[in-house]
C-alpha positions as protocol buffer text, in pm:
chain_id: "A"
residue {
  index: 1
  type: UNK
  ca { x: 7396 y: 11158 z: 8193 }
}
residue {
  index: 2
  type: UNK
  ca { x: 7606 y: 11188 z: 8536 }
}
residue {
  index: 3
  type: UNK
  ca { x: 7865 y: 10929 z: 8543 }
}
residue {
  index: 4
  type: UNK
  ca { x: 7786 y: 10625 z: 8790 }
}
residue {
  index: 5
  type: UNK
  ca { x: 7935 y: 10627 z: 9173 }
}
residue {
  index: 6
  type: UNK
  ca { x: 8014 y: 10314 z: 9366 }
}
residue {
  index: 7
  type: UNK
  ca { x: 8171 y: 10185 z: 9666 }
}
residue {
  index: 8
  type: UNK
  ca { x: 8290 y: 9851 z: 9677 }
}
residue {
  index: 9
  type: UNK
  ca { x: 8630 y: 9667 z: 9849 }
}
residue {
  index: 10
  type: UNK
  ca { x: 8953 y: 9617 z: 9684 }
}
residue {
  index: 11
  type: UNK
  ca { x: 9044 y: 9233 z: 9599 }
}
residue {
  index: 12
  type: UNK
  ca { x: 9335 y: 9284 z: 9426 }
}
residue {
  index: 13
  type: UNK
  ca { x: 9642 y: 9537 z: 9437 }
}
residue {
  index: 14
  type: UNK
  ca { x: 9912 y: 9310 z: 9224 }
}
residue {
  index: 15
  type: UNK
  ca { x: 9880 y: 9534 z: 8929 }
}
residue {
  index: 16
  type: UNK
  ca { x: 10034 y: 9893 z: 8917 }
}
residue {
  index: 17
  type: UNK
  ca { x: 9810 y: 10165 z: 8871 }
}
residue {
  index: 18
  type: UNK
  ca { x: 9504 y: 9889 z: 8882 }
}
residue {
  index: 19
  type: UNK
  ca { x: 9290 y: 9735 z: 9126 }
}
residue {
  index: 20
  type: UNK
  ca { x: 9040 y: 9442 z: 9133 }
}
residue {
  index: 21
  type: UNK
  ca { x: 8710 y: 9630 z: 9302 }
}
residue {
  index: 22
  type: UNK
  ca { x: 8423 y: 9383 z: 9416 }
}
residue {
  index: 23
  type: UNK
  ca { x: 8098 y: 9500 z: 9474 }
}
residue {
  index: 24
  type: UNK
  ca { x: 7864 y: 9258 z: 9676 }
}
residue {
  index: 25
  type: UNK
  ca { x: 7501 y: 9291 z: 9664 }
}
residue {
  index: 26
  type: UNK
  ca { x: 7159 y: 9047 z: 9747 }
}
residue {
  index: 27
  type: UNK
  ca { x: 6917 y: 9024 z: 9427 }
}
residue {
  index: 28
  type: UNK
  ca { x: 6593 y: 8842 z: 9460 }
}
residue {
  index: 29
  type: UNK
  ca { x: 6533 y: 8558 z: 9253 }
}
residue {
  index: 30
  type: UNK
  ca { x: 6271 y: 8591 z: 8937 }
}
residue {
  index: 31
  type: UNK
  ca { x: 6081 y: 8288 z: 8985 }
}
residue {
  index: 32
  type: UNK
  ca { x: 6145 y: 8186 z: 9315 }
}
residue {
  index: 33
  type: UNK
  ca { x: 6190 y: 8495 z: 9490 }
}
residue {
  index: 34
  type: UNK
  ca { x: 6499 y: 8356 z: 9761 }
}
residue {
  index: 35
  type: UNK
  ca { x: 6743 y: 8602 z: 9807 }
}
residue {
  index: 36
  type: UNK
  ca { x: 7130 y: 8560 z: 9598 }
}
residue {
  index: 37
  type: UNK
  ca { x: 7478 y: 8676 z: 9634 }
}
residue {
  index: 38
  type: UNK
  ca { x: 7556 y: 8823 z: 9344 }
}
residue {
  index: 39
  type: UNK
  ca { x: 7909 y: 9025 z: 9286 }
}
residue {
  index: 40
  type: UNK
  ca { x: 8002 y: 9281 z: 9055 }
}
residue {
  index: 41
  type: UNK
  ca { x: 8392 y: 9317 z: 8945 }
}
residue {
  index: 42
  type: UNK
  ca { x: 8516 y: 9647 z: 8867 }
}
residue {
  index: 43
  type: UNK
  ca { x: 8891 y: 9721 z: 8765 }
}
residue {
  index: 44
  type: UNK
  ca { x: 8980 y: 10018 z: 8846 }
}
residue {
  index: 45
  type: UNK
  ca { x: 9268 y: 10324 z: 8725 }
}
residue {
  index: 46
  type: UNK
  ca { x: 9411 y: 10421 z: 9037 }
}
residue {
  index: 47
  type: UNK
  ca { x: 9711 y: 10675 z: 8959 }
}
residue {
  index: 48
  type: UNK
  ca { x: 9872 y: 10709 z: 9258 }
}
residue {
  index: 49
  type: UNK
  ca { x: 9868 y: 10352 z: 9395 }
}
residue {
  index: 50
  type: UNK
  ca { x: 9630 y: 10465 z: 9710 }
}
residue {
  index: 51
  type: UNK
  ca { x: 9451 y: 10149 z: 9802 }
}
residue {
  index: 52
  type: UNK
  ca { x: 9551 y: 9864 z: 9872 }
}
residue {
  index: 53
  type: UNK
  ca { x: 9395 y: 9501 z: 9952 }
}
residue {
  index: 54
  type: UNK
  ca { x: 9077 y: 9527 z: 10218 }
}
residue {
  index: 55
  type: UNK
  ca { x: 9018 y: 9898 z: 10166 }
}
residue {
  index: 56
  type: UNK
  ca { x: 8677 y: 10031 z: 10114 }
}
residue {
  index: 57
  type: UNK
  ca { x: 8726 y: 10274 z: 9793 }
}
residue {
  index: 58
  type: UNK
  ca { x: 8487 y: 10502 z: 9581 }
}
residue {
  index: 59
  type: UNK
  ca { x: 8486 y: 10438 z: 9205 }
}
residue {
  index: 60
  type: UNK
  ca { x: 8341 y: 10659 z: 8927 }
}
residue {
  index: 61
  type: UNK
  ca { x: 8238 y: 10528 z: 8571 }
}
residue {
  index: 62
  type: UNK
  ca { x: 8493 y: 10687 z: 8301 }
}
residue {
  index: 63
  type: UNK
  ca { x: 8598 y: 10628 z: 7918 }
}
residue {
  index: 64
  type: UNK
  ca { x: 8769 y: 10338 z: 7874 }
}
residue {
  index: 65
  type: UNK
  ca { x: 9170 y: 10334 z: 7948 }
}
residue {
  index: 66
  type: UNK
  ca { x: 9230 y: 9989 z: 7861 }
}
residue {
  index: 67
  type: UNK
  ca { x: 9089 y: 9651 z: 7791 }
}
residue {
  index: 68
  type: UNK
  ca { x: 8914 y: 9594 z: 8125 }
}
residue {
  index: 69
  type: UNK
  ca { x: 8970 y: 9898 z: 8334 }
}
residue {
  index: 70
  type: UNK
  ca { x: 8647 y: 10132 z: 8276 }
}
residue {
  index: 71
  type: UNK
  ca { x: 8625 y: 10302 z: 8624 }
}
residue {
  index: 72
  type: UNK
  ca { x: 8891 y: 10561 z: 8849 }
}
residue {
  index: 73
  type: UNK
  ca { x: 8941 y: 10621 z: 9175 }
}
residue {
  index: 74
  type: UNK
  ca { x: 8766 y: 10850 z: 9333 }
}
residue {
  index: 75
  type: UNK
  ca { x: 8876 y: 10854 z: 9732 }
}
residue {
  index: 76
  type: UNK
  ca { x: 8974 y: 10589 z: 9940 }
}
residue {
  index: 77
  type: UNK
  ca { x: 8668 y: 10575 z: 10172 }
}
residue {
  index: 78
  type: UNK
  ca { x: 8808 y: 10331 z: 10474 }
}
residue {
  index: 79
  type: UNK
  ca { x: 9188 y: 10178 z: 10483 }
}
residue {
  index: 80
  type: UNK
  ca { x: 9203 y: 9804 z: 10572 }
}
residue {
  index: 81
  type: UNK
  ca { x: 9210 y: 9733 z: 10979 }
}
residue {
  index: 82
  type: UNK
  ca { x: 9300 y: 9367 z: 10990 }
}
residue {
  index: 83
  type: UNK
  ca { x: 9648 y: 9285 z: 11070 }
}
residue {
  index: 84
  type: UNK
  ca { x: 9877 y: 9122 z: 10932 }
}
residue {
  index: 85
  type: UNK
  ca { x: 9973 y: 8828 z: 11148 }
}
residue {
  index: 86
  type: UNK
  ca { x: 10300 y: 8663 z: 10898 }
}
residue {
  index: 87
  type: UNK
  ca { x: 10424 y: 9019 z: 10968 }
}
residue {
  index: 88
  type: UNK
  ca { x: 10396 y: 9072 z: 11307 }
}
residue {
  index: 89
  type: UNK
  ca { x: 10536 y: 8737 z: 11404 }
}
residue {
  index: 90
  type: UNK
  ca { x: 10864 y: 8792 z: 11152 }
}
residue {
  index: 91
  type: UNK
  ca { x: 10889 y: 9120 z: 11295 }
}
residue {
  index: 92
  type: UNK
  ca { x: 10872 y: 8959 z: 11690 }
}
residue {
  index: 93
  type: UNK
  ca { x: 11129 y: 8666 z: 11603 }
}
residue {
  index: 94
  type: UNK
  ca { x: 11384 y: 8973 z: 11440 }
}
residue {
  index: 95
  type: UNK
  ca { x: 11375 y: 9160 z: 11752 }
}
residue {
  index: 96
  type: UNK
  ca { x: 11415 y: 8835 z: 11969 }
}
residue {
  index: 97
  type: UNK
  ca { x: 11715 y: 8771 z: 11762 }
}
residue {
  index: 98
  type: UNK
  ca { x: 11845 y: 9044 z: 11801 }
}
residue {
  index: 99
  type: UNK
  ca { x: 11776 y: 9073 z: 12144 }
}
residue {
  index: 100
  type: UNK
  ca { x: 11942 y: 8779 z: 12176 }
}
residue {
  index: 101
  type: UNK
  ca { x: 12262 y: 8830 z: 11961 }
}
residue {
  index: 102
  type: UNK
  ca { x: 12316 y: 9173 z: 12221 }
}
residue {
  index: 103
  type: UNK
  ca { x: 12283 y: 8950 z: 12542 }
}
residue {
  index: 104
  type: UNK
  ca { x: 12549 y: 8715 z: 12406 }
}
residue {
  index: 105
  type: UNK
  ca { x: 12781 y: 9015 z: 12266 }
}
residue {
  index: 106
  type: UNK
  ca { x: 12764 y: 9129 z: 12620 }
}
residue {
  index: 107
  type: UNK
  ca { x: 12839 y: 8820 z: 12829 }
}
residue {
  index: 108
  type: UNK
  ca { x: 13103 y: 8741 z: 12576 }
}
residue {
  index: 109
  type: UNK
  ca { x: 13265 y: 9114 z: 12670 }
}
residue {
  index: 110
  type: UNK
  ca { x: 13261 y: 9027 z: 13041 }
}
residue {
  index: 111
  type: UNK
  ca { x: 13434 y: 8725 z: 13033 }
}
């Protein structure tokens, strides 16, 4: 029996070596027949610390390698596009400082 292939999106990257995988799928109801969320959680051996939060990521079934991971890596399908906004603000104030920190070095050299 071929060993099981999934793609889900990585939740968590806090561990090394291991990632949180969710997979999110719609399952009818038995009696009522209304369409659920339902969400699979998958953690996964990733060796070389490839993904990271947001990415879309291939998983194969393997033996187990510890208490809760049962699945590798296969290939990182799609890296994470959203931006990180905390970062991109830090990094606009440091060059403003600095910015600012030259124009006063300078008028303080003319004077």
């Amino acid at each position: 029996m071929p060993a099981r292939v999934v793609v889900g999106v990585v939740t968590s990257d806090k561990a090394s070596k291991t990632r949180r995988v969710e997979l999110n799928r719609t399952v009818q109801h038995a009696k009522y027949g209304k369409f659920v969320k339902r969400r699979s959680v998958f953690h996964v051996h990733d060796e070389n610390n490839e993904s990271a939060i947001g990415d879309t990521v291939e998983i194969q079934e393997s033996r187990p390698l510890s208490r809760l991971k049962r699945w590798s890596l296969l290939r990182v399908v799609e890296k994470n596009k959203a931006v990180d906004l905390a970062a991109l603000k830090a990094a606009k104030r440091a060059t403003a400082t600095e910015e600012s920190a030259v124009i006063d070095n300078l008028a303080g050299e003319t004077e």
